[in-house]
C-alpha positions as CSV (number, residue, x, y, z in Angstrom):
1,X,51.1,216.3,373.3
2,X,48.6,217.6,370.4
3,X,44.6,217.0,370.3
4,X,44.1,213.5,368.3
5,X,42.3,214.0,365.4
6,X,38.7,214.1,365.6
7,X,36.3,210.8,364.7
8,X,34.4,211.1,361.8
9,X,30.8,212.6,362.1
10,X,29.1,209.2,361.9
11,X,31.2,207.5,364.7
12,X,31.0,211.0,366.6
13,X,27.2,211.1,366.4
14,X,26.8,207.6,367.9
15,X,29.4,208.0,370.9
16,X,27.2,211.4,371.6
17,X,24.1,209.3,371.3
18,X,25.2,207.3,374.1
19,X,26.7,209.8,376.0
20,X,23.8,211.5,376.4
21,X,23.1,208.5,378.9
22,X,25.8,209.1,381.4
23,X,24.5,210.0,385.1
24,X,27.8,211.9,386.0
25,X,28.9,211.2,389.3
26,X,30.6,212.3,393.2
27,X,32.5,209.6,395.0
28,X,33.3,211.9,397.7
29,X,35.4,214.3,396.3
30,X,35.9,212.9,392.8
31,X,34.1,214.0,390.3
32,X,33.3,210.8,387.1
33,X,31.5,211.5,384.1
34,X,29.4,208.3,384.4
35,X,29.0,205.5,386.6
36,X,31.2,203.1,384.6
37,X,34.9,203.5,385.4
38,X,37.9,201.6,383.9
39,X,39.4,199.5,386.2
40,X,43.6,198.9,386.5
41,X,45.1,196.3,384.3
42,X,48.3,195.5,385.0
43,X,50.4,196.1,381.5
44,X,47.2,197.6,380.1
45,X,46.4,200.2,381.7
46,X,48.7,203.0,380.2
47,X,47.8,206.4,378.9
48,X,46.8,205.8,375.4
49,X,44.4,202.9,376.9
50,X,43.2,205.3,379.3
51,X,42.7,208.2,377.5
52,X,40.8,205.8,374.4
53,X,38.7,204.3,376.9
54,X,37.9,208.0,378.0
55,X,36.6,208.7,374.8
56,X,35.1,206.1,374.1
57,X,32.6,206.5,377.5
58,X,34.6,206.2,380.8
59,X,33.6,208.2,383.4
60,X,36.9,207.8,384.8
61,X,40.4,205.4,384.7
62,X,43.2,204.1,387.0
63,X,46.5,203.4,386.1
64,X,47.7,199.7,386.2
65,X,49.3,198.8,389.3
66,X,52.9,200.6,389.9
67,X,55.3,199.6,392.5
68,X,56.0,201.4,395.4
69,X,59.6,200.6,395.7
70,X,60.0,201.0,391.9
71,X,58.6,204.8,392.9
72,X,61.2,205.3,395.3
73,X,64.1,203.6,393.7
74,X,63.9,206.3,391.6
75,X,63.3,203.8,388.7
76,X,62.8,205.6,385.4
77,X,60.9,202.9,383.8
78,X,58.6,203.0,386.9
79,X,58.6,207.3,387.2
80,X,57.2,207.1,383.4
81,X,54.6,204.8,384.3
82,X,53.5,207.8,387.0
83,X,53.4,210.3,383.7
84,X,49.7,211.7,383.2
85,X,48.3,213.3,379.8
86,X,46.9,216.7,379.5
87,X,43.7,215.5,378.2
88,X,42.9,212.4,380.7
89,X,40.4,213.9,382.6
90,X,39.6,211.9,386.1
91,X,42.9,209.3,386.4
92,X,44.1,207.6,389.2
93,X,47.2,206.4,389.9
94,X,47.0,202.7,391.7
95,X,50.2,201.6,394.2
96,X,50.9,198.5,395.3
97,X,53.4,197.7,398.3
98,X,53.4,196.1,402.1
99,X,55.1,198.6,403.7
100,X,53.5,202.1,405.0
101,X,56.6,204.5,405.0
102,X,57.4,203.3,401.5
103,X,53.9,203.6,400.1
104,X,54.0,206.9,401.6
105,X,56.8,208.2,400.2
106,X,55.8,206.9,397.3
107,X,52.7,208.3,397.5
108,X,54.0,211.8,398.0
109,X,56.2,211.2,395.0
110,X,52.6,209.6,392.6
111,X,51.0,213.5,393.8
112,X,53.6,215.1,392.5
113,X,52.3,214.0,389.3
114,X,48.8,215.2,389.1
115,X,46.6,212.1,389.8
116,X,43.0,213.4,391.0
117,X,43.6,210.3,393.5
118,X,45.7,207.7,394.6
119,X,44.5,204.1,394.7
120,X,46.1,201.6,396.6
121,X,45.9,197.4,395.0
122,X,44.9,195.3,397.6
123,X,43.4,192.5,395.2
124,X,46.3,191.6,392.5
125,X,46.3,188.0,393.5
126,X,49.8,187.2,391.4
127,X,52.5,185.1,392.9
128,X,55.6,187.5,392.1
129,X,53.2,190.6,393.9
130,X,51.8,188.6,397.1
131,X,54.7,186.9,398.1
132,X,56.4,190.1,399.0
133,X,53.3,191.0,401.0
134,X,51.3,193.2,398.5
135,X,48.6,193.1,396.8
136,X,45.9,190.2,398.0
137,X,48.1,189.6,400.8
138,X,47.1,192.8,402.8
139,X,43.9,191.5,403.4
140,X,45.4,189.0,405.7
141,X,46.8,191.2,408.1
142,X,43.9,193.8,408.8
143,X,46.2,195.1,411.5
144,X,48.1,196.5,409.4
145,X,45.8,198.8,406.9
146,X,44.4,201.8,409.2
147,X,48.5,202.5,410.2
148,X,49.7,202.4,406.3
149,X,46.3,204.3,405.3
150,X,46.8,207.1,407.9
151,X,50.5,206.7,407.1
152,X,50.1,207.6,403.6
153,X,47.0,210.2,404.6
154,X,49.7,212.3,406.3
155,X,51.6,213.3,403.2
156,X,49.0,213.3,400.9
157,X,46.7,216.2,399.7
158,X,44.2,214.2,397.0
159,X,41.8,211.5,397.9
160,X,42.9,207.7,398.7
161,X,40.7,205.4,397.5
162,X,41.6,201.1,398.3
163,X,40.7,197.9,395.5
164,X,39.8,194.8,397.2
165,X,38.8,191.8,396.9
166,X,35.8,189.4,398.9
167,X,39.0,188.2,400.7
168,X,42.0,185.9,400.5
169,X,40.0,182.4,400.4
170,X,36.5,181.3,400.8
171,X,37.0,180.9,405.0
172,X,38.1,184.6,405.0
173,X,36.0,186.7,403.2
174,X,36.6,189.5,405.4
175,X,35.7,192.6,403.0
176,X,33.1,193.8,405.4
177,X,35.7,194.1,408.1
178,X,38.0,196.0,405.8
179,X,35.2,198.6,404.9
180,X,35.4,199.5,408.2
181,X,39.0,200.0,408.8
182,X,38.8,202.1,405.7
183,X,36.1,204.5,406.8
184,X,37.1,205.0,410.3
185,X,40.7,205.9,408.4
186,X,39.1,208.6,406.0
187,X,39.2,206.3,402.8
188,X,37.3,208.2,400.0
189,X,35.9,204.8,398.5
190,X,36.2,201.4,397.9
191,X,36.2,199.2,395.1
192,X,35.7,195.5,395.3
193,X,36.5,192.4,393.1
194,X,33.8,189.5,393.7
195,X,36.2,187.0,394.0
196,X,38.6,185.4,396.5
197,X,42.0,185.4,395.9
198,X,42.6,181.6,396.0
199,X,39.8,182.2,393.1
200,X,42.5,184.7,390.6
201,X,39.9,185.1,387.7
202,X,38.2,181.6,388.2
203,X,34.9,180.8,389.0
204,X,32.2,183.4,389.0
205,X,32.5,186.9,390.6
206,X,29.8,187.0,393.8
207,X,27.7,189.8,393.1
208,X,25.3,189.0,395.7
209,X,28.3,189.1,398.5
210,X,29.3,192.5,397.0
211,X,25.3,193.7,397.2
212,X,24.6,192.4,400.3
213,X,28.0,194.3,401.5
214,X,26.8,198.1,400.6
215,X,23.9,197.1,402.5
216,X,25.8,198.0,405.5
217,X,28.5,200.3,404.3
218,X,29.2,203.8,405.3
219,X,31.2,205.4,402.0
220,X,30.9,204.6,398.6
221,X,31.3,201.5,397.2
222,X,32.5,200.3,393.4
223,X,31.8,196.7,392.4
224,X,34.1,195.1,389.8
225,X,34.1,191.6,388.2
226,X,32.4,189.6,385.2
227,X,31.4,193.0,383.7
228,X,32.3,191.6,379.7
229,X,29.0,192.4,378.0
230,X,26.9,195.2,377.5
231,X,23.8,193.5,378.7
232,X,25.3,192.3,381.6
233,X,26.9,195.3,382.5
234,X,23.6,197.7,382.2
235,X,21.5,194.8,383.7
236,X,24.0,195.3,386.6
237,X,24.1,199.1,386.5
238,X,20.3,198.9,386.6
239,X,20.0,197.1,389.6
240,X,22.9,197.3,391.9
241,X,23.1,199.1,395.1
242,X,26.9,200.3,394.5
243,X,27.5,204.1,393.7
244,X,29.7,202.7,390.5
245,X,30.9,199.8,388.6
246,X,34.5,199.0,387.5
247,X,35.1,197.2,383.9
248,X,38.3,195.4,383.3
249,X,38.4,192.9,380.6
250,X,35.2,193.7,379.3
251,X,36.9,197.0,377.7
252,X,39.5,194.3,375.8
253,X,37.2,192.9,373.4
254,X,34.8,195.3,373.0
255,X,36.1,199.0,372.8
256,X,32.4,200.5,373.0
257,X,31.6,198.4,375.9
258,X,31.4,201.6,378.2
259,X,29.0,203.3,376.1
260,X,27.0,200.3,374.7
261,X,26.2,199.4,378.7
262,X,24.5,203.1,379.2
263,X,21.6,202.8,377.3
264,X,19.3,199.5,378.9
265,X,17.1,199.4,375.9
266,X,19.9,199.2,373.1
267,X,22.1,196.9,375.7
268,X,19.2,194.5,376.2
269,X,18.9,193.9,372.0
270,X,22.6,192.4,372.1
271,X,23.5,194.0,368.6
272,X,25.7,196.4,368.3
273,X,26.0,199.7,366.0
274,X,29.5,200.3,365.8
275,X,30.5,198.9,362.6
276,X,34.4,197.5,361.5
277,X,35.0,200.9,360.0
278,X,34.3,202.1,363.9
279,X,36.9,199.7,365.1
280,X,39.1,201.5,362.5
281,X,38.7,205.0,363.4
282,X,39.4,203.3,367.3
283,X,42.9,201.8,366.2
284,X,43.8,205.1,364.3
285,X,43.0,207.2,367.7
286,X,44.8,204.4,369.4
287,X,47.7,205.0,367.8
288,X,48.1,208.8,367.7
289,X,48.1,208.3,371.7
290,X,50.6,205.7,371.6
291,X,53.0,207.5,369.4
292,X,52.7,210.7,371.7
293,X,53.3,208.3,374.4
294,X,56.3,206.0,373.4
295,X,59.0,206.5,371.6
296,X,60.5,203.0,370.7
297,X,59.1,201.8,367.5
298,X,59.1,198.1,369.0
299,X,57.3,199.4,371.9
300,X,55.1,201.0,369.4
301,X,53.4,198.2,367.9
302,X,53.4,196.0,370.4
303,X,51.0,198.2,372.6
304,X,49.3,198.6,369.6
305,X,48.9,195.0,368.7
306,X,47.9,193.4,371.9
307,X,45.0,195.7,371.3
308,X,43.9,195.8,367.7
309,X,43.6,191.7,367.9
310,X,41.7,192.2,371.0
311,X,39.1,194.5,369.5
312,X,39.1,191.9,366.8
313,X,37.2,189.0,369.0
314,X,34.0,187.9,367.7
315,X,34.0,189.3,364.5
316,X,34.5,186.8,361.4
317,X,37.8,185.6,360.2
318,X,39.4,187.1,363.8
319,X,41.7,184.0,363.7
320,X,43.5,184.5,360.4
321,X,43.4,187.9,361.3
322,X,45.5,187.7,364.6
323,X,47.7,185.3,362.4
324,X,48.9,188.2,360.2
325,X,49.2,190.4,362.9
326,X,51.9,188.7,364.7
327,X,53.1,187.2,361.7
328,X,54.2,190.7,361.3
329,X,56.6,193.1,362.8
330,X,56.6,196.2,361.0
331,X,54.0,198.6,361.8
332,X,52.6,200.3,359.1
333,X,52.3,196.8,357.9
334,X,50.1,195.7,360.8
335,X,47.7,199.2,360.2
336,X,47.4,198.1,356.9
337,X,46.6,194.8,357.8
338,X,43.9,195.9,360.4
339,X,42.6,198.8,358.1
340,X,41.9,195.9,355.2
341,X,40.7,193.7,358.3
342,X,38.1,196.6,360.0
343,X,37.1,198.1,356.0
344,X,36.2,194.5,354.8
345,X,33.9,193.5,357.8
346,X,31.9,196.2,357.4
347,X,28.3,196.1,359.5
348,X,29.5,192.1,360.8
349,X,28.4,191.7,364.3
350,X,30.2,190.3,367.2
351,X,29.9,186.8,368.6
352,X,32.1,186.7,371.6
353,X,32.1,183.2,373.8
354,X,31.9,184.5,376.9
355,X,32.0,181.1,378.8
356,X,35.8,180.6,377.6
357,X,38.2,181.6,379.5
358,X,40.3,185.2,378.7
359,X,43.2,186.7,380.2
360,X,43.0,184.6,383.1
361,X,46.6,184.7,384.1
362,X,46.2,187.7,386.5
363,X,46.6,191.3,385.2
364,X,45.7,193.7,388.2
């Protein structure tokens, strides 16, 4: 896997210029080079995702969510999903299961692969995940968690972190309870989705539970939800008790979300500098990493598509745009399409609704 060609020296002078905000970071033994991390997506979070995102200002990534079973099945689909690039710099990998002796073999398996930790999903509030007992579901039986953590512990050399959530409905919100378990079972950190999950994506992420909960924590704590703007996002960073902040969907529709939130001034005017001709230079690096990634040419663009239309929200015409992106299935086709697209928009800003609902169908 080669070194993607470099941005140009405009784009590269305004990722430094941001960069040069970044408070690198410990979470006990990880080491992130800011306090903005990419959280898992499920279908999303794949290495050319994670290693753009990297660039483009995350101080660290996890994998989407990768079964257990698939692990120790032997799956090859699943074992390529474990795969790690030379140049991502601080990945986990995240498991999900319900049963200790399988996450721990699978665990041992995940190491095997270089991860600088394993993460395990207890929040994925999906039908097909917590009906088999993973995901949300392990926060209903507490019992269970400090046997599969030290489980897992045993036969594993690099940290283990856990994603939750405030807890399975609002009459359980038993996240503080779960802290505990996971310090007293040598957890390195935490990372916490403010919302139930009877709530999936719904509603508002509780950012005062999740505040008022590293009041009284003992290990580090990473809050995640409702992250999708710069100015939110450095507003929060600004203010928040947790040690680091997760963004999910926020990265989708706004590449340079990581680096946009560092600075509070520039986050706080609400325009951006990164221009269509920067969303270009994105979808070109986007698709060196996908290409040294995949090899089917249907895979391909697909991967790349979902994201190019993404990255296209809130600018003008992004309807027709998407139109004759999936109107298409040939891929230099599409890369012509979006280099016209990204060329002709030129210093156009973004208008993103951010009361209308996105990707709320579960993804991690």
């Amino acid at each position: 896997m080669t070194t993607p060609r470099p941005f140009s020296p405009e784009l590269t002078a305004k990722i430094e210029r941001f960069r040069s905000f970044a408070t690198p970071i410990k979470l006990g033994q990880i080491h992130f080079d800011s306090k903005l991390i990419l959280a898992p997506m499920a279908g999303i979070c794949n290495i050319p995702y994670r290693l753009l995102m990297e660039d483009l200002g995350a101080g660290g990534t996890v994998s989407e969510l990768i079964s257990c079973h698939g692990i120790n099945y032997k799956n090859r689909r699943t074992l390529d999903m474990l795969k790690i690039h030379p140049l991502e710099r601080n990945v986990g990998i995240q498991l999900f299961g319900e049963d200790a002796e399988a996450m721990s073999n699978a665990a041992e398996i995940t190491e095997s692969f270089g991860p600088k930790f394993i993460d395990i999903n207890m929040g994925c509030p999906v039908s097909k995940v917590v009906s088999k007992g993973g995901g949300s579901a392990l926060m209903k039986e507490v019992q269970n968690l400090a046997p599969m953590f030290e489980t897992m512990k045993k036969k594993m050399k690099v940290p283990l972190s856990i994603k939750i959530r405030t807890g399975w409905d609002s009459n359980t919100r038993n996240a503080q309870e779960i802290l505990k378990i996971a310090r007293e079972s040598g957890i390195e950190w935490v990372a916490i989705h403010g919302r139930t999950r009877t709530q999936q994506y719904t509603g508002s992420a509780d950012w005062e539970f999740i505040e008022n909960l590293h009041d009284e924590r003992k290990l580090p704590l990473i809050g995640n939800g409702d992250l999708h703007h710069p100015y939110a996002t450095s507003e929060r960073l600004q203010k928040t008790g947790c040690d680091a902040l997760m963004i999910a969907r926020g990265a989708l529709r706004n590449p340079f979300i990581f680096l946009e939130s560092l600075d509070p001034t520039y986050a706080s005017s609400k325009r951006s500098i990164f221009t269509g001709p920067d969303h270009w230079e994105v979808v070109q690096r986007l698709r060196e990493y996908t290409e040294q990634t995949f090899e089917d040419e249907r895979t391909i663009l697909v991967q790349i598509r979902k994201l190019v239309v993404w990255f296209s929200a809130g600018f003008p015409h992004a309807a027709q745009f998407r139109g004759l992106q999936f109107a298409n299935q040939n891929l230099e086709d599409c890369m012509k399409i979006a280099e016209d697209y990204f060329l002709s928009i030129s210093n156009s800003q973004k208008f993103i609704n951010y009361d209308e609902v996105f990707m709320s169908s579960g993804h991690g």
